[in-house]
PAGUKOL-953664 format. One record per residue (C-alpha): residue in three letters; x, y, z. Coordinates in nm, 3 decimals, decimal comma, always signed. Layout:
BEGIN
+------+---------+---------+---------+
! type !      xx !      yy !      zz !
+------+---------+---------+---------+
!  ALA !       X !       Y !       Z !
...
+------+---------+---------+---------+
This chain:
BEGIN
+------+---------+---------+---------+
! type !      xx !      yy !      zz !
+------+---------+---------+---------+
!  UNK ! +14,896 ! +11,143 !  +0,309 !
!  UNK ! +15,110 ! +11,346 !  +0,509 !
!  UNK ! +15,008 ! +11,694 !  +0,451 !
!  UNK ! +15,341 ! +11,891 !  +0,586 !
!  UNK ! +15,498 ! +11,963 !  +0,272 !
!  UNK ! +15,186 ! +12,052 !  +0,114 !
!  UNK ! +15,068 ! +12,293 !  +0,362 !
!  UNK ! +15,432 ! +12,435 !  +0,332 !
!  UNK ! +15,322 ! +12,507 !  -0,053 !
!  UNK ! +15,021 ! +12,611 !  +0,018 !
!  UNK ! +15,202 ! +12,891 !  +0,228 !
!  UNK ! +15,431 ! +12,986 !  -0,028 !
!  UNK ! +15,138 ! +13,000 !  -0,300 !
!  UNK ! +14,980 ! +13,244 !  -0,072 !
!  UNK ! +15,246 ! +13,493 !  -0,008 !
!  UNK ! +15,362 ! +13,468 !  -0,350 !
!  UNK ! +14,975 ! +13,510 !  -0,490 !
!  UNK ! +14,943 ! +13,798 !  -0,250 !
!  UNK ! +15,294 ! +14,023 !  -0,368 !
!  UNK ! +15,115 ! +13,911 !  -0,699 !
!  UNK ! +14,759 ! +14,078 !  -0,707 !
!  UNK ! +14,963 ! +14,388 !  -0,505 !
!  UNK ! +15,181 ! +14,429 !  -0,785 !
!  UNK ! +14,968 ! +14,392 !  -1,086 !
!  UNK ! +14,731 ! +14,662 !  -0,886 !
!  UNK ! +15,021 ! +14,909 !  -0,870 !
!  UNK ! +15,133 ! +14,831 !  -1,219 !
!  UNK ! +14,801 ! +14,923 !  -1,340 !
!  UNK ! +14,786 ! +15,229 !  -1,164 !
!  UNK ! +15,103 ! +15,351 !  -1,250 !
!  UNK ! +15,059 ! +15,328 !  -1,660 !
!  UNK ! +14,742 ! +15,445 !  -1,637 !
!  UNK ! +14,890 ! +15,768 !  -1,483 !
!  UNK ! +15,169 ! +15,764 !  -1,672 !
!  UNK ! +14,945 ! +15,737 !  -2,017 !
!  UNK ! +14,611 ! +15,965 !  -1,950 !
!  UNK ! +14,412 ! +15,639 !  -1,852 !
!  UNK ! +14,474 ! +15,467 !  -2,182 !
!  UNK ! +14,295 ! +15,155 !  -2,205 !
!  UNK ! +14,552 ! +15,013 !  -2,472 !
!  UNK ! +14,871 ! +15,148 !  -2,288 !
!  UNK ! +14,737 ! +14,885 !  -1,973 !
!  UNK ! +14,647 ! +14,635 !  -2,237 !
!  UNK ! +14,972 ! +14,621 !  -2,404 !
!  UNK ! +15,069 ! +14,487 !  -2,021 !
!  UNK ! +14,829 ! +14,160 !  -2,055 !
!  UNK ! +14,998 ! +14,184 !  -2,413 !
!  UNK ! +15,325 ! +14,087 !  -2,290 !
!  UNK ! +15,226 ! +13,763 !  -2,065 !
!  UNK ! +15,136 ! +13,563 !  -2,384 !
!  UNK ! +15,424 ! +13,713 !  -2,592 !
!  UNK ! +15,688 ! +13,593 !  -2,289 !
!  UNK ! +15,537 ! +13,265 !  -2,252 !
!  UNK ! +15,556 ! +13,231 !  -2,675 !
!  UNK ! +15,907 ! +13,336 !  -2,618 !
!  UNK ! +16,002 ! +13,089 !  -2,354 !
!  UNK ! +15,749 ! +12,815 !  -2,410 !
!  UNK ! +15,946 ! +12,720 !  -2,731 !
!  UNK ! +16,263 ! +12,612 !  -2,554 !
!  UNK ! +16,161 ! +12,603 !  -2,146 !
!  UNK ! +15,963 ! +12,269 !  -2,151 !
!  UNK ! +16,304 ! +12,079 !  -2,227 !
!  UNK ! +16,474 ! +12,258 !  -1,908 !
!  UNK ! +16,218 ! +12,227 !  -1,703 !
!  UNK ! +16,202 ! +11,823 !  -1,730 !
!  UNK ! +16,574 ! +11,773 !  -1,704 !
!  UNK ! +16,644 ! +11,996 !  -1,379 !
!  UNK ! +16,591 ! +12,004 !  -1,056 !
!  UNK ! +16,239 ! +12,131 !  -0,997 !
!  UNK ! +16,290 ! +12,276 !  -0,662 !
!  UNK ! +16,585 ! +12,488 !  -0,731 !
!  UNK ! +16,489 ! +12,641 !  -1,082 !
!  UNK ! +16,155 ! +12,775 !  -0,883 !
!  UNK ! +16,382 ! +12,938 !  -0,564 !
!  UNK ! +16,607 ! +13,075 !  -0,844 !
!  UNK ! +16,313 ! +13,220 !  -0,995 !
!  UNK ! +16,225 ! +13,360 !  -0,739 !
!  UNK ! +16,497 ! +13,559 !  -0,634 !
!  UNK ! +16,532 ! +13,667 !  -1,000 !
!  UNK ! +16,190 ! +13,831 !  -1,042 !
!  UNK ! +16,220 ! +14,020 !  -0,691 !
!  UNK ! +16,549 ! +14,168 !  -0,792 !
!  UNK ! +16,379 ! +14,298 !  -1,179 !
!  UNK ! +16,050 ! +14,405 !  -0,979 !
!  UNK ! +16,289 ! +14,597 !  -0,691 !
!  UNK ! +16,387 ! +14,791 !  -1,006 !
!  UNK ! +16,068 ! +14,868 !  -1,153 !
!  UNK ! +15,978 ! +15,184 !  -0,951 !
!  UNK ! +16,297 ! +15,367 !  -1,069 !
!  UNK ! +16,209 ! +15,377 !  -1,406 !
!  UNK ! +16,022 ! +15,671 !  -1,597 !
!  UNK ! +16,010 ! +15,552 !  -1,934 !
!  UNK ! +15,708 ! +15,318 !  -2,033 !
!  UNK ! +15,902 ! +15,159 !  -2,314 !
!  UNK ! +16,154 ! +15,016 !  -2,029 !
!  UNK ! +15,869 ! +14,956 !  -1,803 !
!  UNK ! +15,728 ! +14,700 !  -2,061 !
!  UNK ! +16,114 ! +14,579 !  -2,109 !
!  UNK ! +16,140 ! +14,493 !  -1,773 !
!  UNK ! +15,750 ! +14,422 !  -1,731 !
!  UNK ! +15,816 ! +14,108 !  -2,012 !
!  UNK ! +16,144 ! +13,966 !  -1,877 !
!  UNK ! +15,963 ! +13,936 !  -1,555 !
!  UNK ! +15,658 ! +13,761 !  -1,715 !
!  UNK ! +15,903 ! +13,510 !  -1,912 !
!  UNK ! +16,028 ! +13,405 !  -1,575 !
!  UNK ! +15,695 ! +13,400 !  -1,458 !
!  UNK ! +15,600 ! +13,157 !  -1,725 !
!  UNK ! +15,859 ! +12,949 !  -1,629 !
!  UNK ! +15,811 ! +12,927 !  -1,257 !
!  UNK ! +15,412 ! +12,815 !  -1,361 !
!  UNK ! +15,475 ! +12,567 !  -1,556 !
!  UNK ! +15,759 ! +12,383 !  -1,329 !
!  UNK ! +15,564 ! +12,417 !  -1,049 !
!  UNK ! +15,255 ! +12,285 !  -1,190 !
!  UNK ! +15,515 ! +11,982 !  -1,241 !
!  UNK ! +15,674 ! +12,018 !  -0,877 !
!  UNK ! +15,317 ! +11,989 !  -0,741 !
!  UNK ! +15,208 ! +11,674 !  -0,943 !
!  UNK ! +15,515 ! +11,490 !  -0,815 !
!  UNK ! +15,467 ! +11,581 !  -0,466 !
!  UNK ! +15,061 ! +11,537 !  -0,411 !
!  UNK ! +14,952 ! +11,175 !  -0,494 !
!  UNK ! +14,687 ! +11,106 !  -0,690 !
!  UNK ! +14,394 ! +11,117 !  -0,478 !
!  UNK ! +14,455 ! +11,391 !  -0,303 !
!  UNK ! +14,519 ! +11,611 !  -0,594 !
!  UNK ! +14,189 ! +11,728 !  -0,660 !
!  UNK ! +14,098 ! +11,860 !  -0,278 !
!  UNK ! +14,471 ! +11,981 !  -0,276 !
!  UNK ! +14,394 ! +12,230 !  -0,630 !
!  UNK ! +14,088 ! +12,338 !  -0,370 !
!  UNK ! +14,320 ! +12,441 !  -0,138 !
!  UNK ! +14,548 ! +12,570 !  -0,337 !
!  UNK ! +14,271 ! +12,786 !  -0,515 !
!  UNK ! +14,092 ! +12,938 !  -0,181 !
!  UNK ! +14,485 ! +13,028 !  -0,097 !
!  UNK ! +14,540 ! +13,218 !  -0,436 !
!  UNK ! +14,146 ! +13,367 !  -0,410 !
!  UNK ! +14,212 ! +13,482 !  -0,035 !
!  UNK ! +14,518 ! +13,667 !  -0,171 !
!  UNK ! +14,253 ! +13,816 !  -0,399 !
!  UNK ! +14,147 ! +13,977 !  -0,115 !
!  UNK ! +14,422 ! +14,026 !  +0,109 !
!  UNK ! +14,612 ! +14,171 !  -0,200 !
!  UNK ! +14,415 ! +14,432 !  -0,412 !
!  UNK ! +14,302 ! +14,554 !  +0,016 !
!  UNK ! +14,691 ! +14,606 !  +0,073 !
!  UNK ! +14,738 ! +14,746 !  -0,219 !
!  UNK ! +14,477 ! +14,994 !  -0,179 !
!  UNK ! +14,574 ! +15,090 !  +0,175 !
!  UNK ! +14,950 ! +15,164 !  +0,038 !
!  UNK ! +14,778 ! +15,400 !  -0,226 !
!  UNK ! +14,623 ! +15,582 !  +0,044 !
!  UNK ! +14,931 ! +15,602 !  +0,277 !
!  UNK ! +15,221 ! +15,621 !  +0,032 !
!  UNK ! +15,247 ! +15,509 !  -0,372 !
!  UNK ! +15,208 ! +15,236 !  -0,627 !
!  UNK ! +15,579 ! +15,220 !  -0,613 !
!  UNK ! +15,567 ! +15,082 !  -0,230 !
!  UNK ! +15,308 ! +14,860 !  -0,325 !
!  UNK ! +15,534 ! +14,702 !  -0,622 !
!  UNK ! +15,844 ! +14,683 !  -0,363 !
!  UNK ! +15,574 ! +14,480 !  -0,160 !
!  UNK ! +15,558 ! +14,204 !  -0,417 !
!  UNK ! +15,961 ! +14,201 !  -0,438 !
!  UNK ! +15,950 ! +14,094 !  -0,079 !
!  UNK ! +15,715 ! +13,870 !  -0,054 !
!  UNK ! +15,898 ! +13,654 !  -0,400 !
!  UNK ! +16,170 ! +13,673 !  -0,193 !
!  UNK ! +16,007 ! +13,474 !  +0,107 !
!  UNK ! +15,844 ! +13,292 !  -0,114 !
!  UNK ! +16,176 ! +13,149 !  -0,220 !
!  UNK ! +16,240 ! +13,092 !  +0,156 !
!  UNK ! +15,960 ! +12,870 !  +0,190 !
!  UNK ! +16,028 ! +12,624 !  -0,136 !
!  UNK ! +16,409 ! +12,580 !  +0,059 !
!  UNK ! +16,237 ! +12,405 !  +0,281 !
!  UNK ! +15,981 ! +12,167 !  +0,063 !
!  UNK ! +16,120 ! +11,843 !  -0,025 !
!  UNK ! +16,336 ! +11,765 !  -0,316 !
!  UNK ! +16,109 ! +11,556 !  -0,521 !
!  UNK ! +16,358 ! +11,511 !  -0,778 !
!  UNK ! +16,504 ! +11,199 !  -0,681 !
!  UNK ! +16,882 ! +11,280 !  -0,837 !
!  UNK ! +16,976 ! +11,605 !  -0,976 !
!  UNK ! +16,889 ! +11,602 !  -1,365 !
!  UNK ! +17,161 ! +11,547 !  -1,656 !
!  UNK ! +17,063 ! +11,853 !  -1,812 !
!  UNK ! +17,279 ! +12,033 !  -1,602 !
!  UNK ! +17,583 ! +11,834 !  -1,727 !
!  UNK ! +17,400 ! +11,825 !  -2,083 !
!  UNK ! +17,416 ! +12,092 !  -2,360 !
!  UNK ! +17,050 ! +12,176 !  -2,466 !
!  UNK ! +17,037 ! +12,184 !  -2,863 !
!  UNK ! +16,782 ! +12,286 !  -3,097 !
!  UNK ! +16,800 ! +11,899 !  -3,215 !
!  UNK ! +16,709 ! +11,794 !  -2,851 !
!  UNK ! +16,464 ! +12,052 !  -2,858 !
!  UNK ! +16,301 ! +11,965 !  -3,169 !
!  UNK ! +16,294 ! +11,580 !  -3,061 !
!  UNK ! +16,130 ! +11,719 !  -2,778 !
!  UNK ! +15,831 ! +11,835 !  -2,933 !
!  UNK ! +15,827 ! +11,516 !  -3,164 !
!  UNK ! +15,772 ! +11,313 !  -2,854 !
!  UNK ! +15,513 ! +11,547 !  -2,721 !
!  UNK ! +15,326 ! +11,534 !  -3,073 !
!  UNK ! +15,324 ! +11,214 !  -3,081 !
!  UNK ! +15,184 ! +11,170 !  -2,721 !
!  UNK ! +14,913 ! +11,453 !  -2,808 !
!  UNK ! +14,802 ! +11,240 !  -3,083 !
!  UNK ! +14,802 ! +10,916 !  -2,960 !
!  UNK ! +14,572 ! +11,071 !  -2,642 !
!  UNK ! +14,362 ! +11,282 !  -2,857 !
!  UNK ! +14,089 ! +11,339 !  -2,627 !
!  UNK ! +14,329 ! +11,474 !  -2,354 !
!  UNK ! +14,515 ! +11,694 !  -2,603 !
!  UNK ! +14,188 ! +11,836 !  -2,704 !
!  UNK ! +14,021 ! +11,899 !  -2,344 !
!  UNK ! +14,372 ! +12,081 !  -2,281 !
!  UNK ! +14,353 ! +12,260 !  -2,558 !
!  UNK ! +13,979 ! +12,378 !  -2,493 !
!  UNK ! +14,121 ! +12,485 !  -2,153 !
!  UNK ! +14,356 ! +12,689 !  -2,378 !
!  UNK ! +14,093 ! +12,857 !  -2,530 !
!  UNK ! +13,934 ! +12,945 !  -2,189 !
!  UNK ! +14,238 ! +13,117 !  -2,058 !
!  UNK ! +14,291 ! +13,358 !  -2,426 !
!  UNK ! +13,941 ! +13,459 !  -2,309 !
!  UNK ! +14,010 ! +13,527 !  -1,948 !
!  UNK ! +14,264 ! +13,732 !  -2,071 !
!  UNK ! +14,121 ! +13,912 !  -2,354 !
!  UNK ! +13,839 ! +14,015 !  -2,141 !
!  UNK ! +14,026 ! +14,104 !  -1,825 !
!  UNK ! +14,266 ! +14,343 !  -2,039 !
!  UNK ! +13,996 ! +14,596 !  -2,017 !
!  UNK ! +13,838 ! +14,559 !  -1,689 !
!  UNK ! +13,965 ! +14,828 !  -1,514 !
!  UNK ! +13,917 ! +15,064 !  -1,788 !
!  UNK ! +13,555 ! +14,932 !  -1,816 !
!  UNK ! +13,514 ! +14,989 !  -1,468 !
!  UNK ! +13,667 ! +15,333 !  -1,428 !
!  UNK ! +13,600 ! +15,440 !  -1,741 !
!  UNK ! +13,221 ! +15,291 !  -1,850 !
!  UNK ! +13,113 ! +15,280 !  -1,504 !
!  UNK ! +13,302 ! +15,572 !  -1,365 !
!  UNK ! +13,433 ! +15,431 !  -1,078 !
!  UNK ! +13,683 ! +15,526 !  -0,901 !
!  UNK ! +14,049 ! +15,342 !  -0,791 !
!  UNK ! +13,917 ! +15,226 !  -0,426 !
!  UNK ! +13,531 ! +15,111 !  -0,551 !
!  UNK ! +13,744 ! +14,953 !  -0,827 !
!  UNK ! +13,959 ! +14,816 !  -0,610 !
!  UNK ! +13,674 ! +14,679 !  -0,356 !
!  UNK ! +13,523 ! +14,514 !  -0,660 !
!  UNK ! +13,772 ! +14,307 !  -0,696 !
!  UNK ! +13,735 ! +14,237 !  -0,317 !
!  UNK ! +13,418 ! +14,087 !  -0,415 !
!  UNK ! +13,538 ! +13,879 !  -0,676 !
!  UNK ! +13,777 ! +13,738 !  -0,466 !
!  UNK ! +13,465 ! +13,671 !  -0,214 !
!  UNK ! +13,361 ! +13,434 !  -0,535 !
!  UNK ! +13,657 ! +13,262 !  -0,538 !
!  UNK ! +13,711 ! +13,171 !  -0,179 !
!  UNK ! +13,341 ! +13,032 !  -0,180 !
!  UNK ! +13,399 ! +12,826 !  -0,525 !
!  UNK ! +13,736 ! +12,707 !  -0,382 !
!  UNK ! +13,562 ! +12,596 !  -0,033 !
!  UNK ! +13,292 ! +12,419 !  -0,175 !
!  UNK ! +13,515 ! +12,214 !  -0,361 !
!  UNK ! +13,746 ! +12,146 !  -0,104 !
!  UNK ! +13,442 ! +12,025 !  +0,143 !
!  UNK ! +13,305 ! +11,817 !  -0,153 !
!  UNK ! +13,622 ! +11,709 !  -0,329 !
!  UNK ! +13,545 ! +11,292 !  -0,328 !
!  UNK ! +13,148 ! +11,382 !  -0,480 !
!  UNK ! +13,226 ! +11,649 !  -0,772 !
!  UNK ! +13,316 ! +11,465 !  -1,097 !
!  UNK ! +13,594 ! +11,615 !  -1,236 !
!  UNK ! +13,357 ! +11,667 !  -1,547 !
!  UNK ! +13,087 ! +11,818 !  -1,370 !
!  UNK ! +13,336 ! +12,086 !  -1,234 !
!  UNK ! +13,484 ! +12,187 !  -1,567 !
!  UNK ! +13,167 ! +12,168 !  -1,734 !
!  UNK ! +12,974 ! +12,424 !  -1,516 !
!  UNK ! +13,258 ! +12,597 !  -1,442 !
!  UNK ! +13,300 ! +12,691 !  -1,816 !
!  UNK ! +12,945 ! +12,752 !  -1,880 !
!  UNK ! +12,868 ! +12,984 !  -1,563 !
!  UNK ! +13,211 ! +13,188 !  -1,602 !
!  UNK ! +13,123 ! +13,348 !  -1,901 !
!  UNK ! +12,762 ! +13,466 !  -1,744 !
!  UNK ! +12,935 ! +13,623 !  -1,478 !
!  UNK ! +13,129 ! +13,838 !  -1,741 !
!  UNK ! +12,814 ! +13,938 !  -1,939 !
!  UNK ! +12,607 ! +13,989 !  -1,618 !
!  UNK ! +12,899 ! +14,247 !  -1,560 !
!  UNK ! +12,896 ! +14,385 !  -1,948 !
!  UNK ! +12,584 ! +14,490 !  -1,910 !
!  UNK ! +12,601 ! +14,627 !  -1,540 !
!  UNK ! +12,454 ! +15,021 !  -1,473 !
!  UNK ! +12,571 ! +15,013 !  -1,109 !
!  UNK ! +12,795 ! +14,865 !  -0,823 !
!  UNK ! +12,520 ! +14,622 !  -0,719 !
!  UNK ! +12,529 ! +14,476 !  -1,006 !
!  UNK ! +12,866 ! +14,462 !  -1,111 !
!  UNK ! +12,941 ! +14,291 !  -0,799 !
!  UNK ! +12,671 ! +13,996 !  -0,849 !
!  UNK ! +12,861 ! +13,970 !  -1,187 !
!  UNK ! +13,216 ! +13,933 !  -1,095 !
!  UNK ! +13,099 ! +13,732 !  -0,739 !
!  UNK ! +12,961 ! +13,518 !  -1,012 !
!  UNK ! +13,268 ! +13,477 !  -1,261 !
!  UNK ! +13,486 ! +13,397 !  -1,019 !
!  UNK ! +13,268 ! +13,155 !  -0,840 !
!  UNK ! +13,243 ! +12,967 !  -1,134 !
!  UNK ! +13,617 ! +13,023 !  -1,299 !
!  UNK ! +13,714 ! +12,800 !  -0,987 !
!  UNK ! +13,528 ! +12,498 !  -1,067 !
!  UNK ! +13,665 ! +12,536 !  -1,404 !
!  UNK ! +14,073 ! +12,565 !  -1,286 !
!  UNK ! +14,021 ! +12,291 !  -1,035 !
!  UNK ! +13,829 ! +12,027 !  -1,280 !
!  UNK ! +14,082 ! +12,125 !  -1,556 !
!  UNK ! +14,388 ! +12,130 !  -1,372 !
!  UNK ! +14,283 ! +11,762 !  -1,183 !
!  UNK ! +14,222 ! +11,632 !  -1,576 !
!  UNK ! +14,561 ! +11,739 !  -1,654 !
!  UNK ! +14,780 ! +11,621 !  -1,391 !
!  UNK ! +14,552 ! +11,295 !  -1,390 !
!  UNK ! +14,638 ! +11,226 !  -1,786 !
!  UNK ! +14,968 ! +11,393 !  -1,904 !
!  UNK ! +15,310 ! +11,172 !  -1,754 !
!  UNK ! +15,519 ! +11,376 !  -1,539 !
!  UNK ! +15,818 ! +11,304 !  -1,714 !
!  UNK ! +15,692 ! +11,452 !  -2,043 !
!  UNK ! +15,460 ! +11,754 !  -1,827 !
!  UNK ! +15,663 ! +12,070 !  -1,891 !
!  UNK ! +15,757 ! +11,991 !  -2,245 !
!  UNK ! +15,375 ! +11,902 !  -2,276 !
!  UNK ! +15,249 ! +12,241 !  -2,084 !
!  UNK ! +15,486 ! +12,465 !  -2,299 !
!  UNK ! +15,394 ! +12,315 !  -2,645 !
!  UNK ! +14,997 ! +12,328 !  -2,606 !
!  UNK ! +15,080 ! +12,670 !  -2,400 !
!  UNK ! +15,212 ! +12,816 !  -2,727 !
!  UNK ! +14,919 ! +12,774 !  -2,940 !
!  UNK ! +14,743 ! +12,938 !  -2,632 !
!  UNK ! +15,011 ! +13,233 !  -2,602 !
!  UNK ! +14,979 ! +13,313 !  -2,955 !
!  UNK ! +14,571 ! +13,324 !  -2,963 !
!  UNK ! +14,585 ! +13,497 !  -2,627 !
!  UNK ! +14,808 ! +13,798 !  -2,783 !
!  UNK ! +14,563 ! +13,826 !  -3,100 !
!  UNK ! +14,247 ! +13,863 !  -2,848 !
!  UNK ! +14,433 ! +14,053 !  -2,666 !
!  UNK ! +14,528 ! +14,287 !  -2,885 !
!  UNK ! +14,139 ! +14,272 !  -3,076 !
!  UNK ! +13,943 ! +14,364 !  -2,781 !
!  UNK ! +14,180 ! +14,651 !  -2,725 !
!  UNK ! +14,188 ! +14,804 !  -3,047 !
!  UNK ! +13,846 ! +14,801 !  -3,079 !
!  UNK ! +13,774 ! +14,904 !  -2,694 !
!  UNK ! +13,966 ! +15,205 !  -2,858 !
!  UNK ! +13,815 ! +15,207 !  -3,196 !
!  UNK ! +13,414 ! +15,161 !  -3,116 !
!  UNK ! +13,364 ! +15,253 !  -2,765 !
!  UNK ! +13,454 ! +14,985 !  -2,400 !
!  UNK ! +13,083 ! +14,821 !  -2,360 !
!  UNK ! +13,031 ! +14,654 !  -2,688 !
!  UNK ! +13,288 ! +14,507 !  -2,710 !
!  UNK ! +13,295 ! +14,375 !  -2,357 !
!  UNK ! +12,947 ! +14,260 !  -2,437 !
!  UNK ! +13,021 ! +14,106 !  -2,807 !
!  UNK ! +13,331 ! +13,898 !  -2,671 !
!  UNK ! +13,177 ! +13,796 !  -2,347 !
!  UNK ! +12,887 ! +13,623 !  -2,587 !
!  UNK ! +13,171 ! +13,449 !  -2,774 !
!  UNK ! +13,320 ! +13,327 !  -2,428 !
!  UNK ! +13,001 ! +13,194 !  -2,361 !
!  UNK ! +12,932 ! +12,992 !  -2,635 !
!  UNK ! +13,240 ! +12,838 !  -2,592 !
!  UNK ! +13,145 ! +12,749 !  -2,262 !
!  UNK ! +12,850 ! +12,507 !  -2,379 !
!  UNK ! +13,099 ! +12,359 !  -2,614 !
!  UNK ! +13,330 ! +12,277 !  -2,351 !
!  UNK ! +13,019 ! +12,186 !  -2,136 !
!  UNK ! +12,967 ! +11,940 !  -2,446 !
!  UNK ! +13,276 ! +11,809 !  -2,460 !
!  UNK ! +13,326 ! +11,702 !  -2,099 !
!  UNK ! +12,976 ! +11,588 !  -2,060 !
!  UNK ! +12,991 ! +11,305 !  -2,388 !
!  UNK ! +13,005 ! +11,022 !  -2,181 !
!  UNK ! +13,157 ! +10,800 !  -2,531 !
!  UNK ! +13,461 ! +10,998 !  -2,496 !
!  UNK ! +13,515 ! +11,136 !  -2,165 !
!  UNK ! +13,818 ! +10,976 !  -1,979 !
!  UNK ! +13,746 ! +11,197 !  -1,653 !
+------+---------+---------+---------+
């Protein structure tokens, strides 16, 4: 395989990833300012990626088939730098979220057409070492970003540090111009109105596919289910962290250092072992050890370790995105994959905004720890169910 193009993506994953972990950082920071260091005012923020990709998942899938892959992402882009430019200038939190969830629709967009970009571009047997790669990029900018970030707080303001992220969408847009068009004519959905009729045959098609392939509807879905708990539990980190184990912006923001340390480890070892690791060996540990790492952390007393817990989470979380990610682009057709990713992504969105918005209430309600503690149990158990799942050798299709 000829690895140009790919490296290429791999470049524009990384700056992108990098703006990424600088702004969410410095979005943090600012509403926690803004609010007093409300827990629920920053967890109304995680709020709003579920509700935009409920939003756009109902409709997006249908675009994102018909068009031209490579342009809809550069567009993208250039869109979200231009909303996140104008983030800084506003004082009022309700427009902050405004802005805040048109940013995350296109977000939700951009993931979900490049997941499809990236299928059509990496063949099949490279795909698993190439989701390797492409995860020690994204857990490098782990690093790299949240270590910016915290040198602009020192030297100027969270502001900067979201104008950062702006910049680097907008050369990550300069890097997809030059990827290949892997579309192989531009699509007819340009020249054809999008109805709620085609819509809604859409998502016939896509039903019927989900039950015809039952097994690879339901290992999707399961990954589903991981994800509303990534999120859920990651809503109140930083207010567990500075508020539980009093610590302060920079320790906080050298944990995170750490976790990213887990990451590029995880994503290493599966790039140096990607023809040995079963796919279902890699989602099956991966979603059993994650949810350790999380309790390790719930029940942390000091920086030591809270550090062996998130090193451990994320160490783990990447076996689990590169096993389940492989599965998926292995199973679902490309011609149906956005409409596919957006349908199953709604029933996600949906739980994802009702654990969401339970572990913050009653992070406000009882008190940060237990409930930490109580949902990372729940993660966990369905960890050995997934581990279940993937390791039933009657059904497994890995």
């Amino acid at each position: 395989m000829n690895w140009k193009a790919p490296l290429l993506l791999l470049i524009g994953v990384g700056i992108s990833n990098i703006g990424a972990w600088v702004y969410l950082l410095a979005l943090n920071v600012m509403v926690l300012i803004m609010t007093d260091y409300s827990p629920l005012a920053v967890g109304v923020l995680y709020m709003l990626i579920p509700i935009a990709t409920l939003v756009t998942d109902v409709w997006a899938g249908s675009f994102i088939d018909r068009l031209n892959k490579r342009t809809l992402m550069i567009t993208l882009d250039v869109v979200r730098a231009c909303l996140i430019f104008c983030l800084p200038f506003l004082d009022s939190l309700i427009l902050i979220y405004f802005l805040v969830f048109i940013i995350n629709m296109g977000s939700s967009i951009f993931e979900s057409t490049s997941l499809v970009y990236m299928t059509k571009l990496i063949p099949k047997e490279s795909r698993q070492r190439f989701n390797s790669l492409r995860n020690f990029i994204q857990s490098s900018g782990f690093i790299i970003g949240p270590s910016i970030a915290g040198l602009l707080f020192i030297i100027s303001t969270p502001e900067m540090a979201i104008f950062m992220n702006a910049v680097a969408l907008v050369l990550s847009a300069f890097v997809i111009m030059l990827l290949p068009n892997v579309d192989q004519r531009d699509e007819e959905a340009i020249y054809t109105r999008i109805t709620f009729a085609v819509i809604k045959e859409d998502w016939k098609m896509v039903l019927a596919y989900g039950r015809k392939h039952t097994h690879v509807t339901w290992v999707y879905l399961l990954f589903g289910g991981f994800g509303v708990f990534l999120a859920g539990i990651d809503s109140i980190e930083a207010a567990f962290a500075t508020s539980v184990l009093l610590f302060s912006e920079s320790t906080y923001g050298f944990l995170v250092g750490i976790a990213g340390l887990g990451m590029v480890a995880g994503s290493l070892l599966n790039a140096w072992f990607a023809k040995v690791l079963k796919i279902n060996i890699l989602i099956g540990l991966g979603a059993m050890i994650t949810p350790i790492g999380y309790l390790i952390f719930a029940f942390s007393t000091s920086f030591t370790i809270a550090s062996i817990g998130f090193f451990t989470m994320t160490f783990a979380i990447t076996f689990a995105h590169v096993g389940f990610l492989t599965f998926y682009q292995n199973h679902v057709p490309v011609s149906i994959m956005g409409r596919f990713t957006n349908l199953i992504g709604m029933v996600e969105a949906g739980c994802a905004i009702v654990m969401v918005a339970l572990i913050n209430i009653f992070a406000e309600w009882i008190a940060i720890r237990p409930i930490y503690i109580l949902s990372s149990t729940v993660f966990l158990l369905l960890g050995f169910y997934i581990y279940r799942v993937v390791m039933n050798k009657e059904k497994e299709r890995l």
